[in-house]
N, C-alpha and C positions, 0 to 999 in steps of 0.2 A: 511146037514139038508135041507130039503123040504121048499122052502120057497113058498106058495101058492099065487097064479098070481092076480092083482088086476082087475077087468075089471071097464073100465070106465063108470063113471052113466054118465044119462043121466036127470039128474034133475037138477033143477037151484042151485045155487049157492046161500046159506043163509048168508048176507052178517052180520045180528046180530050173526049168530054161528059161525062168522070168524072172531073175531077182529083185527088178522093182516093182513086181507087182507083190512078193512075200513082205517089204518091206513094209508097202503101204497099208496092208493086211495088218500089221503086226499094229503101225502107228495107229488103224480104225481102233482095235482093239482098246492099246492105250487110252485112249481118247475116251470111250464108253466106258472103261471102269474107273478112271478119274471124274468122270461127268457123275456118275453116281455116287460116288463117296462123299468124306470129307466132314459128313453130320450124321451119318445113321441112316441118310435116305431118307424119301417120304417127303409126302404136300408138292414136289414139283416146283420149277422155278417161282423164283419170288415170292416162296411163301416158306410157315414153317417148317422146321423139321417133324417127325412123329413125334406126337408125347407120349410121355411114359403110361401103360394101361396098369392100373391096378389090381393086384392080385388077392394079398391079402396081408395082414398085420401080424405079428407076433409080439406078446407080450411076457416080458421075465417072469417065470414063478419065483415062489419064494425062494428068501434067500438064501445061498448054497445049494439049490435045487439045482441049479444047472438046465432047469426047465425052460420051455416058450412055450406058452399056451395063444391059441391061434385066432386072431377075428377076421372074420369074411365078408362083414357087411358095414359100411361105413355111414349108414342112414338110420336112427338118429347116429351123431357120432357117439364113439367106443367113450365111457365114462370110466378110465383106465389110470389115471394120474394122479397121485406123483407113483411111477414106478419104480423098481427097485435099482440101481444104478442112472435113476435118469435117461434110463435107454430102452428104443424100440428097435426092431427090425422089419422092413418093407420089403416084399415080396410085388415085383410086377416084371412086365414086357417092354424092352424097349430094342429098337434094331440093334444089333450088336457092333463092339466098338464104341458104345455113345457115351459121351460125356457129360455129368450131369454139374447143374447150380442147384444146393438145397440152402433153404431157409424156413426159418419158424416165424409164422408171423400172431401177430395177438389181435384175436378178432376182434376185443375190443377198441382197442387203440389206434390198427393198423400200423403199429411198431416191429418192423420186420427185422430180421437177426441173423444174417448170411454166415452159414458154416463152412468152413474148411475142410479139405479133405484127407484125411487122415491116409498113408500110404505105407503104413509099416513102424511109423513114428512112437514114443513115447508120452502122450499128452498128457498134458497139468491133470488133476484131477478136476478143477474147477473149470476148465474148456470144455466146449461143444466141438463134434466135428462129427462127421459124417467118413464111413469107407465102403467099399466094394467088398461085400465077405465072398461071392461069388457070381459067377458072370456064366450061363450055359450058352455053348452058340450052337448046340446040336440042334436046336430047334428054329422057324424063325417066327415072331421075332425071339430073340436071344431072350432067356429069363436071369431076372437078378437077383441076387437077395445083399440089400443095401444095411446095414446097421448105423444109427441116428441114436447120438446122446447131447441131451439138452445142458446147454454151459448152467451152472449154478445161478446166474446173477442173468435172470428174465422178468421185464413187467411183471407177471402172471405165467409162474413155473408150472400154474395145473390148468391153463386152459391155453391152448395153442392150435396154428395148423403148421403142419407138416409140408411146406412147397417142394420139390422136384422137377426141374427143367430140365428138358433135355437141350445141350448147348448147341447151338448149330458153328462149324466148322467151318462153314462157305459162305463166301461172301454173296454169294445171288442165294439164300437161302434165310430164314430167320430164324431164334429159339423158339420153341414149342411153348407152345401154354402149358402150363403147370398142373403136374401131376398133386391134387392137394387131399392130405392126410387128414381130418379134425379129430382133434382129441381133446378131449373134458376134463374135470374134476370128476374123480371117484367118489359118489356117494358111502360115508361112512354112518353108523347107528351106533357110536360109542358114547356111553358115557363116563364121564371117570369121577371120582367122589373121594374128599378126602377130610377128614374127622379130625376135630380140634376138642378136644378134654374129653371128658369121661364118662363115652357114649357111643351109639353105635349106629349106623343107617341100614334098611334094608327096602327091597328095590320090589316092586308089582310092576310086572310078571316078576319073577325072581332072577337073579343075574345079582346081585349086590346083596351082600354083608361086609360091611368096613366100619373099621374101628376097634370098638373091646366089646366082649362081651361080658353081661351080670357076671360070669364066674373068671373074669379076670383073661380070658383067652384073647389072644388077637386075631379080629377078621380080618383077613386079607385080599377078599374081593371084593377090590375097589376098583376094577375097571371092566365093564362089560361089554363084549359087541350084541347087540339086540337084533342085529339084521336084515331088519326092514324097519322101514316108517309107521309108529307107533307111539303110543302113548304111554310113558312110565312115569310112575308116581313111587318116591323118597320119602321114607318115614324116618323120623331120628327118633332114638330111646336114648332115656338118661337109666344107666347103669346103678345110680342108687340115688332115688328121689331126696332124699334126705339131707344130700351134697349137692347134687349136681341138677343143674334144668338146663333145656334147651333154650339157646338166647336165640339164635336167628341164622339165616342162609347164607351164600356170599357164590356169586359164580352165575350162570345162566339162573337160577330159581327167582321167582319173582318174590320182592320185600311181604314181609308181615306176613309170611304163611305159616303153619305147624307142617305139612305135608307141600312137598314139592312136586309138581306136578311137570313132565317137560315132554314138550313134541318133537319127536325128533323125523329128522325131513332131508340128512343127510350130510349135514353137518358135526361133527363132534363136539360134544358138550361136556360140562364141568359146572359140580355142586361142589360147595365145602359146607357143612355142618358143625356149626358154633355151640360149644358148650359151657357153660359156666357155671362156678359153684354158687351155693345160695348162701352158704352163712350161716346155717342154721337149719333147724328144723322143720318140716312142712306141715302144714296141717293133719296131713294121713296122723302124724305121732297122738295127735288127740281120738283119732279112733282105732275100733278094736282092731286088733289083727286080722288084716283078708284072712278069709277061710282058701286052704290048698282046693285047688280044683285041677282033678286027674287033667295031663293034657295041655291046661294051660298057666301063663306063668304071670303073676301080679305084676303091674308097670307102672300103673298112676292112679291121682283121683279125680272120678271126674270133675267134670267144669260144667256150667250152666248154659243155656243160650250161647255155645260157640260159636253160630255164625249170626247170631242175631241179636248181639248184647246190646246196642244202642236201644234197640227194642223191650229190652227185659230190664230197666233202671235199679230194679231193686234186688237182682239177683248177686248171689255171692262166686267169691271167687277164686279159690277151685269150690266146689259144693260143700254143706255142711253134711253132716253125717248123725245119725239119733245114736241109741246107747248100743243097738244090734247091727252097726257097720250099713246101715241102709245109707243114700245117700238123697239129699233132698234140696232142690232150689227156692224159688222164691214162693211169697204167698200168691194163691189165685181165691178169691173169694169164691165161698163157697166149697172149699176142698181143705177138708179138714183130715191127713193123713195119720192115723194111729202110730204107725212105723217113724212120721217125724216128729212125734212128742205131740203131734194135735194143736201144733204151732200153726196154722194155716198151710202146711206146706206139701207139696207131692213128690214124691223118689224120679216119677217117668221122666221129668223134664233134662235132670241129670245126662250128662252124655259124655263119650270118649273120643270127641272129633276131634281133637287137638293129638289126637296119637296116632291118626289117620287111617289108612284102612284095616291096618293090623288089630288096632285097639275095639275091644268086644267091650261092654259095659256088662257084669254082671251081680246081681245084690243076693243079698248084700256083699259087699268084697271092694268093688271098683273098676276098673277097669284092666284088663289081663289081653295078653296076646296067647299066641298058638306056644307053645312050648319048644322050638327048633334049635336052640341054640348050644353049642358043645358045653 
């Protein structure tokens, strides 16, 4: 049988007089945006999904500030920790819709610490969790801003990274490499100083007076930030020689010093200054009365070879004094001082390095500092 040959038209295609071809149109359709969902998109079969691109970090200002103060750059990492609530916010890109996995892991350890995601909930105060504060898809990819509060109870609460995964959703697709935050210890320059009997500290550069002062006043700055990495040096005054002397240090200050000396490198540190009474009278009572000197203010007597006593055997201690309040160490042959009685002895040797940089050695009199005190 003759079957007659079709020729092709050449007219459009009436897609209301083909219902199975709209159908099949409709099902291509479904098919292509199912095929692309499901994880955010991105990387293509069998691999991952996009990771999240980092934007920028916000840090809480102080507290009741209600502030974020913003970092942009994560190399070296942000030296930003412990913050105020334990908490940051992360600002980055990731296709919209995405699901993420965060975690804090300890770069020491490798002890990683998977957070939960907070969705409106009321959490413990001592829980972590991580939320979605907002999500833009006007853009693509979509921008987030993610807020991250670290649970109370971590290896190492000031030094952590910040992981972010975006989850992949598809089985022929995988999660994304991790989006990672590093964040440090904050470098702090405090030191804090705290005064035991009846005496007083004061700090080089200045930042510190604590304790009492000579006229019975109480100092009260006993805690300084110094603000960068530097060198301060702690002098302790005994408030009336007569009573009371400096016994010794207790806290970061190294043993058997008169002046504490401390490097500070970002660490927070702590002196306490020991005082104790003598019992009795010091030898100042055997000489005359320091003379007032406009300006500054009498504190001690000097002492002999203070850092080189093993070297000076015969030297006395605190120094002796002649009848005009000079003050005078050991014999040196040959140095016969009219001012020390013509005992063999000389005033210069005399010194105020046990009252450390504040104490001026002046004669006759003794040793005095600068006059500051209320």
């Amino acid at each position: 049988m003759n079957v007659p040959s079709r020729r092709a038209s050449t007219s459009p295609i009436r897609r209301t007089s083909r219902p199975f071809q709209a159908a099949a149109l409709v099902a291509l359709a479904v098919t292509v945006v199912v095929g692309c969902g499901g994880g955010g998109g991105g990387g293509g079969n069998n691999g991952p999904v996009a990771a999240p691109s980092f934007t920028s970090l916000e840090i809480p200002g102080p507290l009741g500030s209600n502030s974020w103060n913003t970092v942009n750059n994560l190399s070296p990492p942000p030296e930003v920790l412990p913050t105020n609530g334990r908490a940051v916010r992360l600002n980055f890109d990731a296709p919209g819709g995405s699901v993420f996995n965060v975690s804090l892991r300890d770069p020491a350890s490798g002890v990683v610490t998977t957070l939960s995601q907070n969705t409106g909930g009321n959490p413990a105060p001592e829980s972590g969790f991580f939320s979605i504060v907002n999500e833009d898809v006007s853009t693509t990819p979509a921008k987030f801003l993610m807020y991250v509060r670290a649970p109370e109870l971590l290896s190492d609460p000031v030094n952590f990274d910040i992981q972010v995964v975006h989850q992949s959703l598809r089985t022929d697709m995988t999660d994304s490499s991790p989006m990672v935050v590093p964040l440090r210890r904050r470098k702090v320059f405090v030191v804090n100083v705290t005064v035991q009997g009846d005496g007083h500290v004061t700090s080089t550069p200045s930042g510190i007076q604590c304790g009492t002062s000579p006229a019975g006043h109480a100092l009260t700055d006993c805690s300084f930030d110094f603000g960068s990495a530097m060198s301060v040096s702690l002098a302790p005054g005994s408030n009336n020689l007569n009573t009371t002397k400096f016994k010794a240090w207790a806290g970061n200050c190294a043993p058997n010093t008169q002046v504490c000396v401390l490097s500070l490198t970002g660490t927070s540190l702590a002196a306490t200054a020991m005082f104790e009474t003598t019992g009795g009278a010091v030898s100042a009572s055997l000489c005359p009365t320091a003379p007032t000197v406009v300006g500054w203010r009498w504190i001690d007597v000097p002492d002999c070879a203070t850092n080189d006593i093993a070297g000076h055997p015969t030297a006395t201690h605190p120094a002796l004094c002649d009848s005009t309040g000079y003050y005078c160490c050991e014999s040196v042959t040959g140095s016969n001082s009219p001012r020390c009685g013509g005992a063999d002895k000389h005033e210069f040797i005399a010194d105020c390095e046990r009252d450390g940089p504040r104490g001026r050695l002046i004669q006759p009199g003794g040793c005095y500092e600068v006059d500051s005190f209320p």
